[in-house]
Steps between C-alpha positions, in 0.01 A plus 500: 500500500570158226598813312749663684619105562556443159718859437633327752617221387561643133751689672677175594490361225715805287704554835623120451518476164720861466210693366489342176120447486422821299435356176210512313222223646326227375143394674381157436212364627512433877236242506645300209871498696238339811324256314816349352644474856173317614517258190935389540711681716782297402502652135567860715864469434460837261382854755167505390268795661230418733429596889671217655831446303577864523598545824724177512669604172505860702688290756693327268679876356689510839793269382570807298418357128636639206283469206340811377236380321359289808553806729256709231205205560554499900434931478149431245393213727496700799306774332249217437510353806401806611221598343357128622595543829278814461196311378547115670324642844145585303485205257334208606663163666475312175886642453599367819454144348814447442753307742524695791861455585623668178216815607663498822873515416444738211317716811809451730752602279344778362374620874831444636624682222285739508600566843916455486558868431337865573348673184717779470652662185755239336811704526521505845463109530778472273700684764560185740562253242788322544834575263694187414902552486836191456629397832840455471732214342490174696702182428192311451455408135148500420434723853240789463621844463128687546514721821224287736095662471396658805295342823169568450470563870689851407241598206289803602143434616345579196644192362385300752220232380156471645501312845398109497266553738255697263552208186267218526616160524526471152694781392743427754535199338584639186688774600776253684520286211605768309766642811593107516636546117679745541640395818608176351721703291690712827263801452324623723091474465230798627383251817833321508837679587815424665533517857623764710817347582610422114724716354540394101822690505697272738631239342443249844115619506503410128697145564272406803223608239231722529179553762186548417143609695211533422333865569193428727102419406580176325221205524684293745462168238678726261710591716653171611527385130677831397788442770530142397596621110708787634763266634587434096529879473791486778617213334544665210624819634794322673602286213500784226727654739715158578528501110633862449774450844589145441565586125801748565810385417688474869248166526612253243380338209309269701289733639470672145377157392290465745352858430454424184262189549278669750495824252334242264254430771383833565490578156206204511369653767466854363376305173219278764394928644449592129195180445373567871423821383385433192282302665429772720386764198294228324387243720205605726468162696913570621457587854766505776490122594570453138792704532616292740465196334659593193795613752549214725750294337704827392468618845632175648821544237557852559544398920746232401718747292397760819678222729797405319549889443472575827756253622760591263476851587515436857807266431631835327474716786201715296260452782432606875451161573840397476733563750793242409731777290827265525722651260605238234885535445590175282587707203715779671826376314301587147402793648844590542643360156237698293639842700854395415418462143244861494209333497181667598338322854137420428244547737473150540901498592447656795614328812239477802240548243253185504402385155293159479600381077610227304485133733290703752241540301452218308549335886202719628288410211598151526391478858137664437459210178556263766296637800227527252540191300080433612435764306439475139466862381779573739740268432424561130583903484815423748593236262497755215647746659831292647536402116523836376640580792773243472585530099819773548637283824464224259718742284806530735465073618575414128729780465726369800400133444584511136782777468605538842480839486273729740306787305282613844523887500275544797646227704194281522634183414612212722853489431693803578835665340770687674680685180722593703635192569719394168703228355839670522464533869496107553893487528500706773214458708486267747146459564425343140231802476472405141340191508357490845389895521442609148182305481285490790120386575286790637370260717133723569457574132463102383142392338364165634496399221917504508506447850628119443724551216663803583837333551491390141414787391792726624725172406379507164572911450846445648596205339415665169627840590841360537452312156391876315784669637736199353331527168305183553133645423347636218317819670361659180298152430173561578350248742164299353242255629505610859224545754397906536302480858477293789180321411676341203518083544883485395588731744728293713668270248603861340699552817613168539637481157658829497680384838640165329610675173670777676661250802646282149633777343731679782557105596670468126659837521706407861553143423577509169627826329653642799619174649395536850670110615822591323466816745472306754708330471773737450412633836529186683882470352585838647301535820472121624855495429395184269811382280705797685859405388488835295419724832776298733703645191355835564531503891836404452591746267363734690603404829736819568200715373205380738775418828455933481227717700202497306517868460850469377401188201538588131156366360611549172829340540275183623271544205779481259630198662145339494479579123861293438395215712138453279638536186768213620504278220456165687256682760195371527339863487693543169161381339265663666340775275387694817834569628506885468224541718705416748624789753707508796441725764549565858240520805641661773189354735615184656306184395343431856433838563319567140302120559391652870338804365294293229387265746367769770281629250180440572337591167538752210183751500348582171726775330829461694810371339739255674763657608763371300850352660683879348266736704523325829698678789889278546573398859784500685600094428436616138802774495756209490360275238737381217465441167445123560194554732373791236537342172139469308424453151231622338247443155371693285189345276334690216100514508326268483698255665558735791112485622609146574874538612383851680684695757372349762629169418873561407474616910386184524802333303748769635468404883523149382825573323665671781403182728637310329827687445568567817450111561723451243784784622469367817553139388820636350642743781512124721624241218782844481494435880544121451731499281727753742484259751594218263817712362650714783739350683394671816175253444652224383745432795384327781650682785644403797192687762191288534285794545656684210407188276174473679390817390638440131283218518188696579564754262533236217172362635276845522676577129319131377211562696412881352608312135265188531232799607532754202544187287211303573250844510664530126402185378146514642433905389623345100425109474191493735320828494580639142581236282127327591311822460635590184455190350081568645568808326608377174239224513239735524652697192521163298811560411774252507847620628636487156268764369403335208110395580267747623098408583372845625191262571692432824445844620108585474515922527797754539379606838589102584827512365614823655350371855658157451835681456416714796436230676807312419726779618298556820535106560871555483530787757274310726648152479867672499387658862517824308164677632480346837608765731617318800676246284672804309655623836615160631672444109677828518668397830592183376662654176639794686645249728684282229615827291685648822661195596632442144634807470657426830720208353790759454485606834520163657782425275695788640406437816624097508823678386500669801370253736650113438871466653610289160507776266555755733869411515821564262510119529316218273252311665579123533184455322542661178773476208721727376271597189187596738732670708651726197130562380377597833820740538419621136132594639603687829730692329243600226267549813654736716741637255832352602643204682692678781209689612287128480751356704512769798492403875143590531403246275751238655288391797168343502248748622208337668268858497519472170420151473167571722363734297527320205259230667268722597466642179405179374297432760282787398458424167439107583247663741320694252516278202362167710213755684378638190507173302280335747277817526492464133430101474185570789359811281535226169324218702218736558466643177493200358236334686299799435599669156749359264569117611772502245689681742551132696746410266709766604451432839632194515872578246505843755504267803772350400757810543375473888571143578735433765466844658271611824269642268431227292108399611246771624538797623505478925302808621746683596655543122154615439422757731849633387 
């Protein structure tokens, strides 16, 4: 029977080592090989031949080894070992006096193996080995490509080992210790397999990591043990997969990083397996609860790296466990660009498909350091890890800190960039997508350890982005002495310092070499109508021009005319170096109408445009605007000065210049309406009907009313709302009005300076009752009020013609000289054309009817003007106790145009319910 055992195991032996045990043998002494174990079984580091090393050197040939000449010893020793196995049973107990562990184990491997496989000829066992083949190409680096070994649960009975049952306690032992090895390793063992539910070819089953049990008989001591040291198995398991998944390209060079610290780990861990079973072959006091000593601090690191595996793979949609599969969409508009320009779309391009890199993981690991900050052998590996981890983030900081530039090909780092979005489309676009929408924050994707800087970090990029692309940064100069990970102490000031310098440099570029007060400036002259003498020039140049139908106005006949008023010799604009970015232009969208639609919007969402003034639909009031009421200029910047004067804000100074023009057209339709009534005759005579002269007197009174109105709202829209903010403005520049001094110190970052000229525009819209939209219908009544009853000057004219008895007459009034009566006669005749018809019996009589509706006409627009003034001076009172209290000075000049009338005081109740 030990015979047929030990043909038994011979076979084995040349099955696992490929048959290469046929050379010629060598037989040295079997007691000596004993007696040298008794006396140091450290020195066995050498295969020596005696009873008990040979079958854990037996065991030993199943990691396949190599070496021919060791292979030639195993096949002699066996020989030997058999012929003692043959003769130990009849010699006496003296050679049992050795330690009995080593007598044991040597038993239990040899009887196990002895019992592994049914003595039959060798060819057919060769039958069911296992043929190895490539699997195919993966995107994993350093992945295996060896097709996976078969479950041992589908090996035919004959290879099935000897039941525990039937092994004593001791050879149990031993014969799990050496399953536990090989188990460590992801193999399976003879007692230890994978459970029935793993599958090694999923990829999830492989992730989650694997199962094992343990096939039934164990001693229940060594059975509780055993489970405990399988969980490092799984462990391992799952994180050799995590490794070969996590290091394909789709997932970022984070996560490669990452990989490539915890592949350093397992390649100590596969180096720890190695001495446990050295220890295993040569020491005969190692036992299982050794095993498990030697393995409890690995085991403890190999569930931390389990844990933080685990959660990233969730967080990457990898696992069952995880049913949040939100789609992340921030980079669609890359997406997009890389199609337009035939790029190839990655895996990890794919919208909807959930990909946890970059700030996420660095985040995740970051939260684990600091949940288990009581731990020192935790917080130690987690440390490691987020510094490796962190090194090629730390890349792409200094890169966009430094450079401004983003080099992130798997869009994994905080700051993202639309490509699509260029430089050249700044002119146009009206949403300033360049500076506000080129460079975002992926707000889910930003390590803690950024968390509080963030801002200055995208500032920083930005600033310096716009400084590269004006040849203001040296990109090929390498970038020295800064911090590679997280964990470094000079972390922070880095950021800080990279902020300052790039906030100074763009502050230099727009304040000094591109003269951002001089621009200004310039725009103040032209759209605050500041030292206008050259555009009353223009306006009345062009007067015949912009009296036409919008539709119907020559812009470039107005442009020309605009270009020989600025180049004027004693013009103040003559100097100005900015003067051909000046363009005229007409808007057919009324002012009120285009103000109206700003101020109902409620908010912009993220990706829409504002509709700009061109695209919006004209209403029916709009069809009869003039050129007067249309006439806009407009100013084009060149980059970089335009991130500051943007789109957005020449709006801003565009609806400010057409207030204030029609203010100052309106002004001069009634000084053209005073001075009618000053010159005409037909106003000048004081007639011989009270009631006619009654209502002459009320019309001169409404006229000086409406002109004290538009006249006062002048001064305070340009002396008391603009002039004071844009000397806050300039303040906050440090620059003095001459232009000479500038102390950028005034202005702390570029961000400030484009909000504090923001802010000064939006002051002026608000203070000039320009985004209020109660106030904005109230203030087009008024002025639509005042423009229809100057315009009706020439109708009352012909109509006191018509109506008073003096002039009607071939005769001179008793109350005018000859001269005034020749002018007047002059007039009438130019009037209607001749002097006969002018003097016709229609026109000799005084016509009452006539008279009547002339004073209800101006009873209507007294009516309207006084109601809607004292509408207005209530909605000012309110506003100004609430919002804008500068609004009280206006108040109280307004009031003034009411005096005397019923509506001078408080609205009754019954003017408010109407």
């Amino acid at each position: 029977m030990s015979s047929s055992h030990a043909r038994a195991s011979s076979q084995i032996e040349r099955w696992m080592t490929g048959g290469n045990g046929t050379s010629k043998p060598r037989a040295p002494s079997v007691q000596q090989g004993r007696g040298s174990e008794r006396q140091d079984p450290r020195r066995q580091e050498s295969p020596q031949p005696s009873t008990s090393g040979a079958p854990h050197r037996r065991a030993a040939s199943n990691s396949l080894g190599t070496n021919r000449g060791v292979d030639e010893r195993r096949t002699e020793r066996i020989q030997v070992t058999t012929k003692e196995s043959l003769t130990s049973r009849t010699r006496s107990p003296e050679r049992r006096s050795g330690p009995p562990q080593t007598t044991e184990r040597a038993k239990t491997v040899e009887t196990t193996k002895s019992y592994s496989i049914d003595p039959r000829p060798k060819s057919k066992q060769l039958e069911t080995s296992h043929e190895a083949s490539l699997v195919p190409h993966t995107t994993a680096p350093l992945a295996s490509r060896i097709s996976v070994h078969p479950l041992a649960s589908q090996a035919p009975q004959s290879l099935q080992p000897r039941p525990l049952h039937d092994l004593s306690l001791e050879v149990q032992e031993a014969a799990i210790l050496e399953d536990l090895l090989l188990v460590f390793m992801g193999y399976e063992g003879q007692y230890i397999r994978f459970s029935k539910g793993y599958n090694p070819s999923e990829e999830k089953d492989r992730l989650a990591g694997p199962g094992f049990k343990i096939l039934p008989g164990l001693d229940p001591s060594l059975h509780d043990l055993t489970t405990t040291m399988l969980k490092m198995a799984t462990h391992y398991g799952a994180i050799e997969a995590f490794v070969e998944v996590q290091s394909r390209e789709e997932f970022g060079a984070v996560n490669h990083a990452l990989c490539a610290a915890i592949r350093k780990l397992l390649q100590d861990y596969l180096i720890l397996v190695v001495q446990l079973e050295t220890q295993f072959l040569t020491n005969p006091s190692f036992t299982l609860h050794v095993l498990n000593l030697h393995t409890l601090p690995t085991s403890h690191m190999m569930f931390q790296v389990y844990s933080l595996a685990h959660e990233i793979l969730k967080r990457n949609s990898l696992l069952e466990e995880d049913e949040d599969s939100d789609g992340d969409f921030d980079d669609i508009e890359n997406i997009l660009e890389t199609l337009r320009e035939g790029g190839d779309l990655g895996p990890g391009n794919i919208p909807g498909k959930k990909i946890c890199k970059g700030g996420s993981v660095l985040g995740l690991i970051t939260k684990r350091l600091e949940t288990l900050s009581g731990d020192p052998s935790a917080r130690s590996l987690l440390t490691s890890l987020l510094r490796d981890a962190s090194r090629p983030y730390m890349m792409m900081l200094n890169e966009w800190l430094h450079h401004g530039s983003i080099k992130d090909p798997h869009a994994e780092f905080l700051v993202r960039e639309q490509k699509s979005i260029k430089r050249e489309r700044l002119e146009e676009d009206y949403t300033d997508e360049y500076w506000e929408r080129r460079y975002t924050i992926r707000d889910n994707d930003v390590p803690p350890q950024l968390e509080g800087v963030k801002g200055k970090v995208l500032l920083a990029g930005k600033y310096l982005n716009v400084v590269r692309e004006c040849g203001g940064v040296d990109v090929s100069k390498a970038v020295k002495d800064v911090p590679r990970s997280f964990d470094d102490n000079r972390f922070l000031d880095n950021v800080n310092s990279a902020y300052a310098h790039a906030n100074e440099s763009l502050l230099k570029l727009l304040l000094t070499t591109h003269a951002l007060p001089a621009r200004l400036r310039s725009l103040k002259h032209y759209f605050f109508l500041d030292r206008s003498d050259f555009f009353s020039y223009f306006l009345e140049l062009g007067t015949s021009e912009l009296r036409k139908p919008v539709k119907a106005v020559n812009t470039g006949k107005l442009q020309s005319l605009l270009d020989l008023v600025l180049r004027q010799p004693g013009s103040v604009a003559a100097q100005d170096p900015f003067k051909e970015d000046i363009k005229v232009e007409m808007n057919e969208i009324s002012l009120t109408n285009s103000l109206t639609r700003v101020v109902n919007i409620s908010g912009i969402e993220e990706g829409e445009k504002l509709q700009t003034l061109a695209s919006q639909p004209i209403s029916e009031n709009d069809k009869s605007a003039v050129g007067f009421t249309s006439l806009q200029l407009d100013y084009s910047v060149p980059f970089p000065v335009s991130l500051v004067i943007s789109r957005k804000t020449v709006w801003r100074y565009q609806a400010l210049f057409r207030y204030l023009l029609s203010l100052r057209h309106l002004e001069q339709q009634l000084v053209s309406s005073w001075q009618s009534h000053n010159k005409a005759p037909s106003w000048s005579h004081r007639s011989s009907n009270q009631e006619l002269q009654l209502c002459k007197r009320r019309i001169f009174t409404l006229r000086a009313r409406m002109l004290v109105f538009v006249q006062q709202l002048l001064y305070f829209c340009t002396s008391e709302v603009i002039e004071p903010n844009w000397q806050a403005l300039i303040a906050r520049l440090g620059a003095k009005e001459d232009g000479k001094d500038i102390t950028p110190s005034a202005v702390r970052t570029v961000d400030e300076l484009m909000q504090d000229h923001v802010d000064f525009l939006d002051t002026c819209l608000k203070e000039c009752m320009l985004t209020n939209n109660s106030l904005l219908k109230v203030h087009s009544k008024l002025m639509r009020t005042c423009t229809l009853f100057a315009t009706y000057t020439g109708w009352f004219s012909r109509e006191l013609d018509k109506s008073d008895p003096d002039l009607a007459g071939p005769e001179k009034p008793d109350n005018m000289n000859g001269q005034q009566w020749a002018k007047y006669q002059k007039e009438k005749s130019d009037r209607y054309g001749n002097s006969k018809g002018s003097n016709a019996a229609p026109e000799t009589t005084f016509d009452q009817a006539r008279l009547e509706k002339m004073n209800d006409i101006l009873q209507q627009y007294e009516y309207n003007f006084s109601r809607h003034l004292q509408i207005l001076l209530d909605a000012l009172n309110h506003y100004a106790a609430t919002e804008t209290v500068v609004l009280l000075g206006l108040c109280a000049r307004l009031s003034t145009a009411n005096q005397g009338t019923q509506y001078s005081g408080p609205r009754n109740e019954e003017d408010g319910g109407a």
